[in-house]
C-alpha positions as CSV (number, residue, x, y, z in Angstrom):
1,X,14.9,-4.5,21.8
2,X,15.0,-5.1,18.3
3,X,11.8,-6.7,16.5
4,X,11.8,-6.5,12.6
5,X,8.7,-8.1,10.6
6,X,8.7,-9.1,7.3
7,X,5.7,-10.0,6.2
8,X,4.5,-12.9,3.4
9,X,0.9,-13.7,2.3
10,X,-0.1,-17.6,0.8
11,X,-1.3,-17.7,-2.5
12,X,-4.6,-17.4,-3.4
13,X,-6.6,-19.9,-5.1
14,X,-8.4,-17.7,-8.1
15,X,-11.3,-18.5,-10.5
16,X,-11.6,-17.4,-14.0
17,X,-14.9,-16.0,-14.8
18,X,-15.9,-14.6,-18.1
19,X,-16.0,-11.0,-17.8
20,X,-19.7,-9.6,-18.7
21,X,-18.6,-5.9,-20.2
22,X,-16.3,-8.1,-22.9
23,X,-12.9,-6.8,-21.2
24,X,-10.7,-9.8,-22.6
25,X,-7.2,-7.9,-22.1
26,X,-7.0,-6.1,-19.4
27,X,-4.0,-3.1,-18.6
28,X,-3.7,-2.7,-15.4
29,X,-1.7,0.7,-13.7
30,X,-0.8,0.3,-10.1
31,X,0.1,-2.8,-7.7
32,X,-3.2,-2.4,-5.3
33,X,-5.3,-2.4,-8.6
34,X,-3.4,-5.3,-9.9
35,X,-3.9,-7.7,-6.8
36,X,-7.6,-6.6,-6.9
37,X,-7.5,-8.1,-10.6
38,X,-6.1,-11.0,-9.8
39,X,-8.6,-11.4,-6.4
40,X,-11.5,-11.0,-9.1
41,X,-10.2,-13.7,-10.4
42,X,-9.2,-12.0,-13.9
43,X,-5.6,-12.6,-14.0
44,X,-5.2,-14.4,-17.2
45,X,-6.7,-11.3,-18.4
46,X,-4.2,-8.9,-17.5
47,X,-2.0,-8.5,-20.5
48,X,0.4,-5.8,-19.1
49,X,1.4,-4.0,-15.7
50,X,2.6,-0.8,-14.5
51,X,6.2,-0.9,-12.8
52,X,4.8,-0.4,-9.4
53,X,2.5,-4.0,-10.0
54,X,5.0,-6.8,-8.1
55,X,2.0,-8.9,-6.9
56,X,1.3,-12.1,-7.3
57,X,4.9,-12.7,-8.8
58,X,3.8,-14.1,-11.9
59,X,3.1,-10.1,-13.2
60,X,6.8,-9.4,-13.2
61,X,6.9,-11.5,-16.4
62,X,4.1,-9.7,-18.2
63,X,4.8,-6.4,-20.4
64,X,5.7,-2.5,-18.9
65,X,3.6,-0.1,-18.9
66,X,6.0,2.2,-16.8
67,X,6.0,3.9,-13.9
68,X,1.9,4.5,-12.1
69,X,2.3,8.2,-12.9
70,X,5.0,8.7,-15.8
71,X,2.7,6.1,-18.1
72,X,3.1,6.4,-22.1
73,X,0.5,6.5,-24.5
74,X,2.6,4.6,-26.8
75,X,3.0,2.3,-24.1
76,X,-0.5,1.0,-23.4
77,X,-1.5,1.0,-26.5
78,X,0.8,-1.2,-27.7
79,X,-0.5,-3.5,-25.2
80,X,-3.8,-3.6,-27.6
81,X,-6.0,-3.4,-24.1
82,X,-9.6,-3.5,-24.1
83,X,-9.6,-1.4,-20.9
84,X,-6.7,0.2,-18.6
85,X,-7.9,0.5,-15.2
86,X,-5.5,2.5,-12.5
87,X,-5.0,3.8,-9.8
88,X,-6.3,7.0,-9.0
89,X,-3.2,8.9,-9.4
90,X,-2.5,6.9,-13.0
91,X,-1.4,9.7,-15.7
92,X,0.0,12.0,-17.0
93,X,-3.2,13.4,-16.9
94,X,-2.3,14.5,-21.0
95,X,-1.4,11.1,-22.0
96,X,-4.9,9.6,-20.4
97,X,-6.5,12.4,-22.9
98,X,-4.8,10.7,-25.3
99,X,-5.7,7.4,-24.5
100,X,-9.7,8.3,-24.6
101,X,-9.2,10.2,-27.5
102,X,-7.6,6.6,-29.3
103,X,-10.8,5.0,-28.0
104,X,-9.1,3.6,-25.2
105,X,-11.9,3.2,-21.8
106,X,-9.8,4.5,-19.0
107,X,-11.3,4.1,-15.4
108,X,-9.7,5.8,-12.7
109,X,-9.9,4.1,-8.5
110,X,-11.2,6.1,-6.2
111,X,-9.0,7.7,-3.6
112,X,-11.1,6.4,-0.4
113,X,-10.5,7.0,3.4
114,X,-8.9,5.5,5.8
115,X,-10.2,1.6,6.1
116,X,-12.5,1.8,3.7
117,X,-10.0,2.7,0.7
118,X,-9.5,-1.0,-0.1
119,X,-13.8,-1.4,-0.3
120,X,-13.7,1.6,-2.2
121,X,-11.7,0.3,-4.8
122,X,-13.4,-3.2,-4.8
123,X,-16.5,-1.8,-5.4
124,X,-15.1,0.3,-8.4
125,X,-13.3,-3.1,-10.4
126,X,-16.5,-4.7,-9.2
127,X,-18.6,-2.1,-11.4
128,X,-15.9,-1.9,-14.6
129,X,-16.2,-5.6,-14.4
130,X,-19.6,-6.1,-14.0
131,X,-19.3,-8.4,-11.1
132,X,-20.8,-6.8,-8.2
133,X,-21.2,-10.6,-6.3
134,X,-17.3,-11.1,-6.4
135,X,-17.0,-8.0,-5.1
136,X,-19.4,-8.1,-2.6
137,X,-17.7,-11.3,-1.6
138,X,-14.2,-10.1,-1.4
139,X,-15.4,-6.8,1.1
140,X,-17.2,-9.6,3.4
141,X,-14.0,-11.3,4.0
142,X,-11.6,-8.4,4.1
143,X,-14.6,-6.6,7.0
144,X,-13.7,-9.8,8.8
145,X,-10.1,-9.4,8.6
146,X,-10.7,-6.3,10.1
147,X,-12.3,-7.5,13.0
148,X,-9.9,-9.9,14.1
149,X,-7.3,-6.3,13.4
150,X,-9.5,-4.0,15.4
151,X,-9.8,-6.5,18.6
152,X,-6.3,-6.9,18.4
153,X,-5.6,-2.9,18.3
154,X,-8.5,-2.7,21.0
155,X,-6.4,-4.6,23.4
156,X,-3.4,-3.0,23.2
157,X,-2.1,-1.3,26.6
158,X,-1.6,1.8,25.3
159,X,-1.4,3.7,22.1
160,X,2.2,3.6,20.9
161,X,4.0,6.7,19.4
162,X,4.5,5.7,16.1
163,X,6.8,7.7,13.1
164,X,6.9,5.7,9.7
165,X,9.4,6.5,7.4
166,X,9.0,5.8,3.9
167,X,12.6,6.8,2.4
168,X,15.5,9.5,3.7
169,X,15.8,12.6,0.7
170,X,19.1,14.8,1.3
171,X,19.3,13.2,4.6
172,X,15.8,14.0,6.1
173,X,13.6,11.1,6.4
174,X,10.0,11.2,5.2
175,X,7.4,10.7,7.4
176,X,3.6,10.1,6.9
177,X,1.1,13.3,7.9
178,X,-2.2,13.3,8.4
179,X,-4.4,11.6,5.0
180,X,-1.8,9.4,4.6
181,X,-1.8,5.7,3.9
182,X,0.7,5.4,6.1
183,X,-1.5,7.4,8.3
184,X,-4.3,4.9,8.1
185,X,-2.9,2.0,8.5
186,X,-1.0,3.2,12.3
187,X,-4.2,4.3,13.6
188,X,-6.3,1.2,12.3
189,X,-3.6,-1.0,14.0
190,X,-4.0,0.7,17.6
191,X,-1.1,3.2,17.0
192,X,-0.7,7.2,17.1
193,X,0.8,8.9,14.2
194,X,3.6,11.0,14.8
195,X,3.6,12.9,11.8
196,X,1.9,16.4,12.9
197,X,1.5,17.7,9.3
198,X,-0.2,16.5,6.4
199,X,1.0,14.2,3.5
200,X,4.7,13.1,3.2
201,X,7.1,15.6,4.1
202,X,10.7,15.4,5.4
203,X,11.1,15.4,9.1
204,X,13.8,17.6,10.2
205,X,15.8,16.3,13.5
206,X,14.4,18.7,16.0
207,X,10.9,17.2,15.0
208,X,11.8,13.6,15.3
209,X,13.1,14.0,18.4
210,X,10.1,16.0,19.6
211,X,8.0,13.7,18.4
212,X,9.5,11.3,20.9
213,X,8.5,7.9,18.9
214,X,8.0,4.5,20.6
215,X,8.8,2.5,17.3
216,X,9.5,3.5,13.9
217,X,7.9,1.8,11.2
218,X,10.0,1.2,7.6
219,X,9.7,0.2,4.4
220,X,11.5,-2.7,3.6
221,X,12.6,-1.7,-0.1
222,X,14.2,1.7,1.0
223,X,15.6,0.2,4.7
224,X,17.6,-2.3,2.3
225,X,18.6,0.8,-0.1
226,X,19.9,2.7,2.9
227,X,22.1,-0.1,4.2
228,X,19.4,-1.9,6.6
229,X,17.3,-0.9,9.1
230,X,20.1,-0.4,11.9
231,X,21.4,2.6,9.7
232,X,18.3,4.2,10.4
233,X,17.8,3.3,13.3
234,X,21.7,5.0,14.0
235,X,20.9,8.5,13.6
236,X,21.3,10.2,16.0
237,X,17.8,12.3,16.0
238,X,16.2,8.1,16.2
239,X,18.7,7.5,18.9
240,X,17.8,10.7,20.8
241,X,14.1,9.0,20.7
242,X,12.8,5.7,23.0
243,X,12.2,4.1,19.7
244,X,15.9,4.8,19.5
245,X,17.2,4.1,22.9
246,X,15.3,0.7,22.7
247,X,15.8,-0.2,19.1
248,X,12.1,-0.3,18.4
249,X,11.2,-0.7,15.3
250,X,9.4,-2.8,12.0
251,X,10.5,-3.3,8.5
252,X,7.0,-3.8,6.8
253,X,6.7,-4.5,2.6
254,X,5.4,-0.3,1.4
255,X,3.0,-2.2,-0.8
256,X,1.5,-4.2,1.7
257,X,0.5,-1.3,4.7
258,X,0.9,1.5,1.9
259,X,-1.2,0.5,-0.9
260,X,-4.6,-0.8,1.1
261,X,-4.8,-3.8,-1.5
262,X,-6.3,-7.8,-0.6
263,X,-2.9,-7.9,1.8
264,X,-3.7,-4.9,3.9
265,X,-5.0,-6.9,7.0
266,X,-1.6,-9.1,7.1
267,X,0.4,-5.6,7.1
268,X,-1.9,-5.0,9.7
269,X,-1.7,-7.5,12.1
270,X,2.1,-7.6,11.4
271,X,2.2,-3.7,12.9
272,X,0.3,-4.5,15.8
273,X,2.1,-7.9,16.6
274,X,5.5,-5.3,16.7
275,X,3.0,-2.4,19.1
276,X,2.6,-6.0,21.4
277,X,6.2,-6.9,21.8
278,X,6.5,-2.6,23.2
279,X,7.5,-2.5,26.8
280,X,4.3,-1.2,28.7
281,X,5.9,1.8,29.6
């Protein structure tokens, strides 16, 4: 069986409050960040965007910053912010010294855990911003998402193996460990990670095959860099798998199920819509 997802989110409508701390240009380093602007409803205060920042489309037209992690000081400032707010992995950690030393205000996300790394975040824009209502608001709906998302995974028949593989270095996959996104978001949807180690580390083929998947889970930028899906799902470790001998498996958008941003809950219930269509046994 072969069952690919791809999943798509509707705009949102957004307000445009004034912001309270007097933030009128707005840097922003990281795409989960960035759609958390946007869901404040601060977009047309977002002057420039890190390369990783995709969503809502409109941000592809605004200026680089560079890469989340590999940012440059002459970069942002040249964007004559007010404020950058990142992710909280933004750096290098020397060129955010050099940022606060120019008088730049640099606030850093939280990490977070498991579901709660989206409200996490909310609640940190919410305080920079000074709008703890819309944040308050924008938790409310996304605890309801999860509901629906937790029934669903609650009424699965089972617990599906799962292995999610983010990209293929020197010809080993990488797999999400334990305190991963990637991690997260299988078990939140009803799955089992197969990953038995921690972060994201290559998967040699004796451990794939061990791990025995029932569906491997893709992104959909690096299945489409490797030559689809189906070349993946070719190996012969995947074949040597059920997820393999059944052609089980789910492209999801990485930003969506990776990043725990406002489109979290549709990357969600996309994963759990592919554990459904699983034989039963």
């Amino acid at each position: 069986m072969k069952h690919t997802i791809f999943a798509f989110c509707a705009a949102i409508a957004l307000t445009s409050p004034a912001l309270a701390n007097g933030f009128d240009r707005i840097a922003s380093a990281g795409g989960d960040i960035t759609e958390i602007l946007f869901e404040f409803g601060v977009g047309s205060k977002v002057v420039a965007v890190d390369s990783t920042s995709i969503h809502p489309p409109s941000v592809t037209e605004l200026p680089t910053l560079g890469y989340v992690r590999g940012l440059s000081a002459e970069g942002v400032l040249a964007a004559e912010a007010d404020v950058l707010i990142g992710s909280d992995d933004m750096g290098p950690p020397a060129v955010m010294d050099n940022l606060e030393a120019a008088g730049m205000r640099v606030a850093y996300a939280p990490k977070g855990t498991g579901a709660d790394r989206f409200v996490d975040k909310v609640r940190f824009v919410a305080e920079v911003l000074n709008m703890p209502a819309r944040g308050e608001e924008m938790i409310v709906a996304y605890e309801e998402a999860l509901v629906e998302v937790r029934a669903r995974a609650a009424a699965l028949p089972r617990k599906p193996r799962v292995l999610l593989i983010l990209s293929v270095r020197d010809g080993a996959p990488i797999a999400a460990g334990a305190g991963t996104t990637g991690s997260d978001i299988i078990e939140i949807s009803g799955g089992q990670n197969m990953g038995d180690f921690d972060g994201w580390k290559p998967m040699n083929s004796e451990a794939i095959i061990a791990a025995a998947p029932d569906i491997v889970v893709m992104s959909t930028a690096h299945a489409a860099s490797l030559g689809g899906p189906e070349t993946i799902m070719a190996r012969p470790d995947i074949m040597a798998t059920p997820a393999g001998a059944q052609q089980n498996f789910v492209v999801l958008n990485a930003q969506m199920m990776l990043q725990f941003g406002p489109r979290a809950p549709v990357a969600m219930n996309d994963l759990i819509t592919a554990f459904e269509a699983l034989p039963d046994h």
